[in-house]
C-alpha positions as CSV (number, residue, x, y, z in Angstrom):
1,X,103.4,20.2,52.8
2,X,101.9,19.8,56.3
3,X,105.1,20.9,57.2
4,X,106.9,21.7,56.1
5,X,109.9,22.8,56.5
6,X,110.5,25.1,56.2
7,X,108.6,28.0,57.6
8,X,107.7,31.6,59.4
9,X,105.0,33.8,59.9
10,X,104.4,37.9,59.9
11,X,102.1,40.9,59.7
12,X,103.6,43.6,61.7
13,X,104.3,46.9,60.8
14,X,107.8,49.1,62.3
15,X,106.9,51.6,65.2
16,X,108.7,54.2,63.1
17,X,109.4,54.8,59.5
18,X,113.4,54.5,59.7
19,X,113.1,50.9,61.8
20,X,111.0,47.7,61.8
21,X,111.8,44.6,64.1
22,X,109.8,41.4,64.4
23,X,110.3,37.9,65.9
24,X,110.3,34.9,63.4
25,X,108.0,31.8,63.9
26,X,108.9,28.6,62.3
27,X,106.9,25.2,62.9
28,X,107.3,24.4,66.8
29,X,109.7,27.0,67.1
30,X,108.4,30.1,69.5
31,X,111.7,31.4,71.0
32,X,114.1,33.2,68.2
33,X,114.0,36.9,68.2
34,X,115.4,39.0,65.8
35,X,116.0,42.4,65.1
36,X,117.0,44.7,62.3
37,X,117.0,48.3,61.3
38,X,115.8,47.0,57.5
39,X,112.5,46.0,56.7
40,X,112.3,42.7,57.8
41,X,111.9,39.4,56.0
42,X,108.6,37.8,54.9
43,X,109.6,34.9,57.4
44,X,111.0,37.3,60.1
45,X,107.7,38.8,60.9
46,X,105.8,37.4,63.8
47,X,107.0,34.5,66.4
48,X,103.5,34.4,69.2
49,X,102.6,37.5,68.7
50,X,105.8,39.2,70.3
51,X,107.1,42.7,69.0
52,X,110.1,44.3,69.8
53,X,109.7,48.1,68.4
54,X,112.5,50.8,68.2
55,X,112.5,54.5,67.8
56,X,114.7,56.1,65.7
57,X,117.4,57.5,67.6
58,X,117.5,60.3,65.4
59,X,113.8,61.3,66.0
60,X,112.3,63.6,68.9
61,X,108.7,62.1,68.9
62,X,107.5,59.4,71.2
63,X,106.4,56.2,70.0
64,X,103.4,56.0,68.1
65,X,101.0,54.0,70.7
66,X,100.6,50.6,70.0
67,X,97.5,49.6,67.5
68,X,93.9,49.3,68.3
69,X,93.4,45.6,66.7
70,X,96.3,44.0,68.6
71,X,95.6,44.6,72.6
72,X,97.6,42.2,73.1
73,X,101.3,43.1,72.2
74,X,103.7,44.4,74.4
75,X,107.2,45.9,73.9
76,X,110.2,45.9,74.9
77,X,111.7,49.0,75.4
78,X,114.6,50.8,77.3
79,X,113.1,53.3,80.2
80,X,113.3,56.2,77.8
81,X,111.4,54.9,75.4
82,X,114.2,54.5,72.8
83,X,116.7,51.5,71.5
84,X,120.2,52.5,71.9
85,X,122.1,52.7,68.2
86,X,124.3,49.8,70.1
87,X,121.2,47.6,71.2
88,X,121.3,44.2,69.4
89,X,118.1,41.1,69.2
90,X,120.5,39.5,71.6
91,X,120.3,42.3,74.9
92,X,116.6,42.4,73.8
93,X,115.7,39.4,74.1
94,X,117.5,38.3,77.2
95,X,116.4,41.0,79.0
96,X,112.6,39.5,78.2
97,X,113.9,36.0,79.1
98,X,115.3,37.3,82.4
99,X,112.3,38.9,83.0
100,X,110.3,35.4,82.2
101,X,112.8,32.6,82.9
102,X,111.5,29.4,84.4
103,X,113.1,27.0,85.5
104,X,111.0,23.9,86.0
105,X,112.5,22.4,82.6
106,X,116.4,22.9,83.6
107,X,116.0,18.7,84.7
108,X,114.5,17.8,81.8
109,X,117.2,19.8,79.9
110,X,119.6,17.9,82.1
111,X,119.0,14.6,81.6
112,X,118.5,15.2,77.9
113,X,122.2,16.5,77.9
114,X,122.9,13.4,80.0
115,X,121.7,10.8,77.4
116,X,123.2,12.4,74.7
117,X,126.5,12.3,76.7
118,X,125.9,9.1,77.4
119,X,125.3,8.4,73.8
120,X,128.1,10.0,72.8
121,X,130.7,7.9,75.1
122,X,129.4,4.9,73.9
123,X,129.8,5.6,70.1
124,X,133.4,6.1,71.2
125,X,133.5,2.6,72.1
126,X,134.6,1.2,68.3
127,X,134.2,-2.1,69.3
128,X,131.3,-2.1,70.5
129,X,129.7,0.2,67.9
130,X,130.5,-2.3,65.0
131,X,128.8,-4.7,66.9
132,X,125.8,-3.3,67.4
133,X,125.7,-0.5,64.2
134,X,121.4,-0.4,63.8
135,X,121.4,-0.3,67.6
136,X,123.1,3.0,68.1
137,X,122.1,4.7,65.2
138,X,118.5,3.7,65.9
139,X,119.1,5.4,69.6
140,X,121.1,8.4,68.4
141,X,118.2,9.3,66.0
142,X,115.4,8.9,68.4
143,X,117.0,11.1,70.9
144,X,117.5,13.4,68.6
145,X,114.1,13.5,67.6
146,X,113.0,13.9,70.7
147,X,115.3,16.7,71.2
148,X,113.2,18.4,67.9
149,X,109.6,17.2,68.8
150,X,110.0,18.6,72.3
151,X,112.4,21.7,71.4
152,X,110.0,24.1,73.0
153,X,110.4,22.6,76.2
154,X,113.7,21.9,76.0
155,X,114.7,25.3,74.7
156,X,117.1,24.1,72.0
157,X,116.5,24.9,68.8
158,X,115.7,22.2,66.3
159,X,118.4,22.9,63.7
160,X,120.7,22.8,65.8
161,X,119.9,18.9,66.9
162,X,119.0,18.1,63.3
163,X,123.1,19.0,62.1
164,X,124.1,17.7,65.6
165,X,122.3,14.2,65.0
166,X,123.3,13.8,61.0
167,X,127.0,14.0,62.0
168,X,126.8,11.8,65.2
169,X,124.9,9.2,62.7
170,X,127.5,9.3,60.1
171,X,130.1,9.0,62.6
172,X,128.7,5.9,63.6
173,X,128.1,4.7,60.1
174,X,131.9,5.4,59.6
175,X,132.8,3.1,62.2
176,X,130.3,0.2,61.7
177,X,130.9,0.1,57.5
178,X,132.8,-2.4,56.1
179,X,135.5,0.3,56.0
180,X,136.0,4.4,56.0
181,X,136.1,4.2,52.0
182,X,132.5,3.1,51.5
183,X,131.2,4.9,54.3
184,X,133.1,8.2,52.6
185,X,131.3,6.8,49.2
186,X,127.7,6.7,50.5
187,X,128.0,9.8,52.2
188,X,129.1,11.3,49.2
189,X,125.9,9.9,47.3
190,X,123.7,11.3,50.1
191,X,125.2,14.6,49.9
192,X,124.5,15.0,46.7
193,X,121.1,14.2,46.4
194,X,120.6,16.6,49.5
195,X,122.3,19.1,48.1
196,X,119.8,19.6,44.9
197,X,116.7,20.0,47.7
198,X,119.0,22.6,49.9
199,X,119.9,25.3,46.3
200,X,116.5,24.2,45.3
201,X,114.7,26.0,48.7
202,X,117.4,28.6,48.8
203,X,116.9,29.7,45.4
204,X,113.2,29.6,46.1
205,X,113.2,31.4,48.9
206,X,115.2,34.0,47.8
207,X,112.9,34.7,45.1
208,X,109.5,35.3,47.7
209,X,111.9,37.3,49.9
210,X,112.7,39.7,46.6
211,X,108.9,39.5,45.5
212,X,107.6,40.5,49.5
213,X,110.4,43.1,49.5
214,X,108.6,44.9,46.7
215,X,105.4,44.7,48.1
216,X,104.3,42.5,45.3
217,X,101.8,39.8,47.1
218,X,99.9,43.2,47.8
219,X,98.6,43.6,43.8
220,X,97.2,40.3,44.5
221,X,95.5,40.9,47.8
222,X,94.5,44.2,47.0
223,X,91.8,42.7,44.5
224,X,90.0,41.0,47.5
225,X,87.6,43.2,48.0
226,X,83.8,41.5,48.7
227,X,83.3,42.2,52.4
228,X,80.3,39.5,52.5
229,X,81.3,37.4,55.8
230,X,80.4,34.0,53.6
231,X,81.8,35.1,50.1
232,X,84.7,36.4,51.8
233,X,85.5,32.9,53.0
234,X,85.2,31.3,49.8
235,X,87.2,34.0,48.4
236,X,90.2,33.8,50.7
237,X,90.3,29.7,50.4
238,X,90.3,29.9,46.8
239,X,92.9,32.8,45.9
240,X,95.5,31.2,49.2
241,X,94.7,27.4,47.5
242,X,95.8,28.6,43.9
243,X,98.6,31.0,45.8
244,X,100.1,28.1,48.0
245,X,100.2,25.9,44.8
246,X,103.1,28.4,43.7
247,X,104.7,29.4,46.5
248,X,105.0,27.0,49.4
249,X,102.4,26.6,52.1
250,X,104.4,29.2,54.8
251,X,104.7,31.8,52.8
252,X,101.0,31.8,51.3
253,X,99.8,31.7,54.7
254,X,101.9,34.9,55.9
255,X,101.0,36.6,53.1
256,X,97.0,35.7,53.4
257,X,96.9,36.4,57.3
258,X,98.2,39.5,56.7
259,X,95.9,40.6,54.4
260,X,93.0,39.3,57.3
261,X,94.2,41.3,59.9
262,X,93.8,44.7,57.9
263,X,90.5,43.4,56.1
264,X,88.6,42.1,59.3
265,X,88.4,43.2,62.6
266,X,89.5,41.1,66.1
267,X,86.7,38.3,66.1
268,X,85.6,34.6,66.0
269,X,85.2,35.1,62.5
270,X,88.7,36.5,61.4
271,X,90.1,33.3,63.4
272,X,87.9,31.1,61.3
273,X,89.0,32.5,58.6
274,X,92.3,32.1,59.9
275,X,91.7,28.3,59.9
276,X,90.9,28.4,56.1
277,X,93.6,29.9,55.1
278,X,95.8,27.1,56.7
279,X,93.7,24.3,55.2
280,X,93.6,26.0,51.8
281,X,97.7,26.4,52.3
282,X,98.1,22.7,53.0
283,X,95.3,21.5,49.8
284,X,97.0,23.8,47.5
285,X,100.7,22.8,48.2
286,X,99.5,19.0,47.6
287,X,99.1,19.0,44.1
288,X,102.0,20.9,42.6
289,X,105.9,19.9,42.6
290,X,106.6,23.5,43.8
291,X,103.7,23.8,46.5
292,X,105.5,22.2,49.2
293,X,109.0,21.2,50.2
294,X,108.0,17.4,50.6
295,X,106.5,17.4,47.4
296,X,109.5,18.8,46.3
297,X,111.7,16.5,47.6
298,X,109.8,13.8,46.1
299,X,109.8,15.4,42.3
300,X,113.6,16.0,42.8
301,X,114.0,12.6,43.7
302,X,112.0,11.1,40.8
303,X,109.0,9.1,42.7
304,X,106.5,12.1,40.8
305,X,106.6,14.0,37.7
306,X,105.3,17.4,37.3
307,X,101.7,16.7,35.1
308,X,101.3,13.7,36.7
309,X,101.4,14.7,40.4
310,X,98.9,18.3,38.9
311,X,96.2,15.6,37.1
312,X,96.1,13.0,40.0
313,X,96.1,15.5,42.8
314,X,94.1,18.8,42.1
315,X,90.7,17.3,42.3
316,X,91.4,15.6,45.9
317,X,93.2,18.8,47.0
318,X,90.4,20.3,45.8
319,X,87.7,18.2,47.4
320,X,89.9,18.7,50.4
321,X,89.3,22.0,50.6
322,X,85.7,22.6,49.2
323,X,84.3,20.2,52.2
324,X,85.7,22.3,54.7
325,X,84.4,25.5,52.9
326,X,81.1,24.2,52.7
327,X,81.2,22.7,56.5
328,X,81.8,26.4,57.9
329,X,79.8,28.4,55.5
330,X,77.0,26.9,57.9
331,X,78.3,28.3,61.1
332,X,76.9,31.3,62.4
333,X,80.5,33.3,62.5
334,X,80.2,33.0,58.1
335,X,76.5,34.1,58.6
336,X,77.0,37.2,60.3
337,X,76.9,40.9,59.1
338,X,79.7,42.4,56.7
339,X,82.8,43.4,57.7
340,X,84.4,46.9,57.3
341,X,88.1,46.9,56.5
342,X,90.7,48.4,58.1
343,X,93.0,51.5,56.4
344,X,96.0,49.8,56.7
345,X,95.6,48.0,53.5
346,X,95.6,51.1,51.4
347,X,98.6,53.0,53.9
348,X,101.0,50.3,52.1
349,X,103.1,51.2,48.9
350,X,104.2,49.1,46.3
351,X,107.9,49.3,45.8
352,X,109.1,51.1,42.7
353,X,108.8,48.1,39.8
354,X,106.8,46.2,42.3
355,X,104.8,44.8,39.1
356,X,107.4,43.5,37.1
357,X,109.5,42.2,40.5
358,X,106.3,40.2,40.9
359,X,105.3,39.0,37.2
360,X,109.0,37.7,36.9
361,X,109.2,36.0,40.3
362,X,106.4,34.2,39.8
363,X,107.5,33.6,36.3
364,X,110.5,32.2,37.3
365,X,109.1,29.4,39.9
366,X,106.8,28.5,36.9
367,X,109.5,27.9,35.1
368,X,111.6,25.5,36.5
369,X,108.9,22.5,35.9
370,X,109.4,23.6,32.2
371,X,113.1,24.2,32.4
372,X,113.6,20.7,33.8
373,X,111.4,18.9,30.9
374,X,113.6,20.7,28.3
375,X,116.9,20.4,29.3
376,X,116.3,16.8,31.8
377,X,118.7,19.1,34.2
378,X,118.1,18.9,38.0
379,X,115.1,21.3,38.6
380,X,117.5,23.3,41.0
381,X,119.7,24.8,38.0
382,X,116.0,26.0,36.6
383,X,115.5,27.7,40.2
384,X,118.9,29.2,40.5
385,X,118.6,30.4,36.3
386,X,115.2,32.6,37.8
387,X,117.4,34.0,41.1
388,X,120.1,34.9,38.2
389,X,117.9,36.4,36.0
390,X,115.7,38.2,39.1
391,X,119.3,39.7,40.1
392,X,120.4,41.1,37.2
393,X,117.0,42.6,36.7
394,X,116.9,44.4,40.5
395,X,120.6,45.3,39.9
396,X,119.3,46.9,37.0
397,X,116.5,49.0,37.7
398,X,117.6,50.1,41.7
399,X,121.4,50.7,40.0
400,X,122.7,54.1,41.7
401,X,119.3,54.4,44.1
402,X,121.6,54.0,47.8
403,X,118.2,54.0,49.3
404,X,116.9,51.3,47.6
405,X,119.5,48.7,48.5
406,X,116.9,46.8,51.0
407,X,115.0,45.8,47.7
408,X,118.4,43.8,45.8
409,X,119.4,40.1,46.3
410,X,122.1,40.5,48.8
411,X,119.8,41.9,51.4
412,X,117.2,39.0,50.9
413,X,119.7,36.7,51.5
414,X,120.3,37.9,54.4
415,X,116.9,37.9,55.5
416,X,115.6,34.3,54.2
417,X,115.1,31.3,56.7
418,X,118.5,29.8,57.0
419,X,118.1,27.9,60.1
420,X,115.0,26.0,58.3
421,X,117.6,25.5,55.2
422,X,120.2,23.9,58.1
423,X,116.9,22.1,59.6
424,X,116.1,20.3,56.4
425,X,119.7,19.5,56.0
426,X,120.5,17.8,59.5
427,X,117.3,16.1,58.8
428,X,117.7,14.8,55.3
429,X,121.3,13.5,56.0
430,X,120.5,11.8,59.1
431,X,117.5,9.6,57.1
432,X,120.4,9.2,54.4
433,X,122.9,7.7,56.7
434,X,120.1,5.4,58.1
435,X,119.4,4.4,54.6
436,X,123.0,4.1,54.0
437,X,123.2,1.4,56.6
438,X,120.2,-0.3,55.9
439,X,117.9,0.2,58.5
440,X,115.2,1.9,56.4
441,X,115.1,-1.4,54.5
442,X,114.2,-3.5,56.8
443,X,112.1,-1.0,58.6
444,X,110.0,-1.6,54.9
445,X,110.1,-5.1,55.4
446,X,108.5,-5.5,58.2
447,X,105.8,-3.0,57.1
448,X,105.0,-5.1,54.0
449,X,104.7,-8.2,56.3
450,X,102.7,-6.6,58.8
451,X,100.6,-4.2,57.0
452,X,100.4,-5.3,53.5
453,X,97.9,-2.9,52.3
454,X,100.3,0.4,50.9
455,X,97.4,3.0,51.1
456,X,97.4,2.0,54.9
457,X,100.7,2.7,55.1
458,X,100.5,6.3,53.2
459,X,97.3,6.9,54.9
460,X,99.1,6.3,58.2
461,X,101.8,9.1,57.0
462,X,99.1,11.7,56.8
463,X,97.6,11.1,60.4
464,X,101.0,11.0,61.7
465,X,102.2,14.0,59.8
466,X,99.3,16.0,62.1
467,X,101.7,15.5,64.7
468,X,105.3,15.4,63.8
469,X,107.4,17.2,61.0
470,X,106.0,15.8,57.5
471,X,109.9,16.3,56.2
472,X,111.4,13.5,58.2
473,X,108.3,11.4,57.5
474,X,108.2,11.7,53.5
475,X,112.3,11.2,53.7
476,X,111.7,8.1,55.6
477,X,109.4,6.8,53.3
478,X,111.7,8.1,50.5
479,X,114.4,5.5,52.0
480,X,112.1,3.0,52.8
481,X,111.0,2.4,49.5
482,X,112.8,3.1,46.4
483,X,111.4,3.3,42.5
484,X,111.7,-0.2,42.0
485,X,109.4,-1.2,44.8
486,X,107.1,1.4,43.7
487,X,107.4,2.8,40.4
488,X,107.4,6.5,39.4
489,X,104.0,8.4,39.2
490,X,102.6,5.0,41.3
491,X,99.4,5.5,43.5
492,X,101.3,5.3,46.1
493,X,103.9,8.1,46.3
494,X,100.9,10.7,45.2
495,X,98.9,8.9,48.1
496,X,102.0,9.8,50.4
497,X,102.3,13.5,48.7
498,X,98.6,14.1,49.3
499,X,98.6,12.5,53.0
500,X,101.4,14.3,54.0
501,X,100.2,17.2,52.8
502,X,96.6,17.4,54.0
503,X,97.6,15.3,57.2
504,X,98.8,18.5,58.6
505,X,95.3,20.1,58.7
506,X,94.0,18.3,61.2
507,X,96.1,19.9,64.0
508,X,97.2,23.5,64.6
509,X,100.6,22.0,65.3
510,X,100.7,19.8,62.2
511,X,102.7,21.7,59.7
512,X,104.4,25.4,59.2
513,X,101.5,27.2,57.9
514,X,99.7,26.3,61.4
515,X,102.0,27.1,63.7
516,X,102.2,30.6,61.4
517,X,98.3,31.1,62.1
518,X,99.2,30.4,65.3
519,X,102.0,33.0,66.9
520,X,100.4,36.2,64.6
521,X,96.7,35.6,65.6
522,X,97.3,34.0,69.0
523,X,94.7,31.1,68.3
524,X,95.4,28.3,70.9
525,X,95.6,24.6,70.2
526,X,92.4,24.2,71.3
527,X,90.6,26.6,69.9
528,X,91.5,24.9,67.0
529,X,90.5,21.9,68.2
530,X,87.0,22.6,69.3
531,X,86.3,24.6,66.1
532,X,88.2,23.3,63.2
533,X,89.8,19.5,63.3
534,X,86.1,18.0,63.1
535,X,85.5,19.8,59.9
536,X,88.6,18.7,58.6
């Protein structure tokens, strides 16, 4: 939800007709750069702003100059003017870090390296190891949580550290089990459950990529079309709440910044608007088993069922969302005079069959709830039955078109967010070998003694989930408490859905759809802040 996972932001258009490059954003993630002489991924788009723009090397005009409404780009260019056929992201981008390198983090780099060699060395140490199991598991996961909380500074990426961390705790769980065999045994359980969450968000995410590649999100946006500054608020909360309940939280925010940047002009009042789209993203991923990758997890998993988790949760999502709404409707940015829109929303075309692309893409994450009720299969074979059937049909109606290859499966595979896929698993097998060993348990135990009140507890989730990723949180809590301590479709587990969710609203930083908001309109934590986190 708040988090999320699993996301990146975008908005920009190619500097020539034959190329488009962008930098991805993901949730505390503001270095990866990428390149690519296709139209880029919906999660590919934007990372702070930054765009890298290439020529065609076949053309003889000069770059078009960079647009009105974003003064602040720059680009990084060769001295002609041009990007050699042989340039790659990698040159690119290192000839911007070389330009911008600083150095006051290489000792705080080195003494995180340090500890984790240090932590290393003494896992080697058997003995000592099955000793002291909790101990150096508990150590190995709080440095490697540090190493994603503080990745920024650090400069290593978070998906990295995540897979680094679940095989150093697993190695450790090998040595301090009773023996290899039921260490091999649990992590085969854990793997397994994991497993159905990883096809589940690759299937899902291929599905959005196909749907964006068509130009399909733009038949919804282009119905937007009140220009009343207060209207036009309530408008863009309501359509990204009801969008974000059936995609995730990310993606609905891309999309609906997107469509801000070519409706209203730079201003106070696109940024606020800005703001609702990410606490409309967050409220509408809350109350649906689709909405949001923690949700997810926890329908997958069996603590919430799918009409259960849609009665208990759309009126507080909504109430979540309507008091905000109402709060800045009062300000004078939503009072001011109407905004005229920009031609860039009617220079876009919709792919050939963008319409049907969309209708059955949508269809098919609808779907799975109903698959999963009809067949009691994991919900994962319903999403991978929609990528099938979504395959077959752009197989189908591009078949023979060379040109139109961009728009078929195998290129939006190879534009989805893999390093979030590899995030969520490092993450999700590292709170499975802690679970495995037992330290989640008593982690629970000493909750219940201390704080005996659970809507503390879940409450506590969503204020901390305003600060760090809601995945590892929910997981946690996943581990912490099973189905017998808290029975399916409890209070509780929606409590922790809705927390975890909503949580994230209170911070810029506090989940995927923020940090989006953040890179492609350049808001800074405090803007945010000042304006929005009292509202919220």
């Amino acid at each position: 939800m708040a988090l999320s996972c699993y996301l990146l932001a975008g908005a920009r258009a190619a500097a020539s007709p034959s190329f488009s490059s962008s930098a991805a954003i993901r949730r505390r993630d503001h270095r990866l750069l990428t390149l690519s002489v296709v139209p880029l991924s919906l999660s590919q788009r934007c990372r702070h702003g930054l765009r890298v723009c290439c020529a065609s090397s076949t053309s003889s005009s000069s770059p078009p100059p960079a647009t009105p409404e974003e003064p602040d780009d720059y680009e990084l260019l060769d001295t002609a003017g041009n990007c050699d056929p042989l340039c790659s992201a990698d040159e690119v981008s290192s000839q911007y870090f070389e330009a911008n390198y600083k150095p006051k983090n290489d000792l705080l780099k080195a003494l995180t390296i340090i500890g984790t060699a240090l932590t290393g060395a003494a896992a080697i140490n058997h003995s000592w190891v099955a000793a002291n199991q909790d101990i150096a598991m508990v150590l190995v996961f709080a440095i490697g949580y540090a190493g994603i909380v503080f990745e920024e500074s650090l400069a290593f990426n978070k998906s990295g550290v995540a897979l680094l961390m679940a095989v150093c705790l697993w190695v450790i769980r090998g040595i301090g089990a009773p023996s290899t065999d039921v260490a091999v045994q649990e992590l085969s359980q854990s793997t397994s459950e994991v497993s159905e969450i990883v096809f589940f968000l690759l299937g899902a995410m291929t599905i959005v990529e196909i749907v964006d590649a068509h130009q399909g999100f733009k038949l919804v946006t282009d119905n937007i079309s009140t220009r009343n500054p207060k209207t036009l608020l309530w408008v863009i909360g309501i359509v990204t709440f009801f969008l974000s309940s059936i995609l995730d939280n990310l993606t609905s925010t891309i999309v609906m910044v997107s469509l801000l940047r070519k409706l209203v002009p730079p201003s106070e009042y696109r940024k606020l608007l800005g703001a609702v789209v990410v606490i409309a993203a967050n409220a509408g991923g809350a109350w649906t088993p689709i909405g949001d990758v923690t949700t997810t997890m926890l329908w997958i998993h069996g603590q919430i069922t799918t009409l259960k988790i849609m009665q208990g949760l759309f009126i507080p999502s909504t109430v979540s969302l309507a008091v905000p709404l109402a709060l800045m409707s009062l300000t004078s940015e939503a009072n001011g005079s109407s905004e005229k829109s920009s031609s860039l929303l009617s220079s876009e075309q919709v792919a050939p069959r963008g319409q049907l692309v969309l209708g059955v893409g949508i269809g098919a994450l609808m779907f799975v709830p109903v698959f999963k009720a009809l067949t009691g299969l994991p919900p994962f074979m319903g999403m991978l039955l929609g990528l099938g059937i979504l395959w077959i049909l752009t197989d189908a109606i591009h078949y023979g078109d060379s040109e139109r290859q961009r728009l078929k499966v195998p290129q939006a595979l190879s534009r989805i967010d893999t390093q979030g896929i590899l995030f969520f698993l490092g993450i999700l097998l590292s709170v499975g070998s802690l679970e495995s060993a037992g330290i989640l348990r008593q982690l629970a135990n000493y909750l219940d003694a201390n704080i005996p009140n659970a809507d503390l507890i879940a409450s506590a989730i969503g204020v901390a989930s305003a600060i760090i990723d809601n995945v590892p949180l929910v997981a946690a809590t996943m581990g912490m408490y099973d189905l017998t301590s808290f029975p399916q479709d409890s209070d509780f587990w929606q409590l922790v859905a809705f927390c975890a969710g909503t949580g994230g609203s209170m911070l810029i930083i506090g989940s995927a759809a923020g940090v989006a908001f953040m890179g492609v309109e350049k808001v800074d934590f405090f803007w945010y802040f000042r304006k929005v986190m009292q509202l919220v």
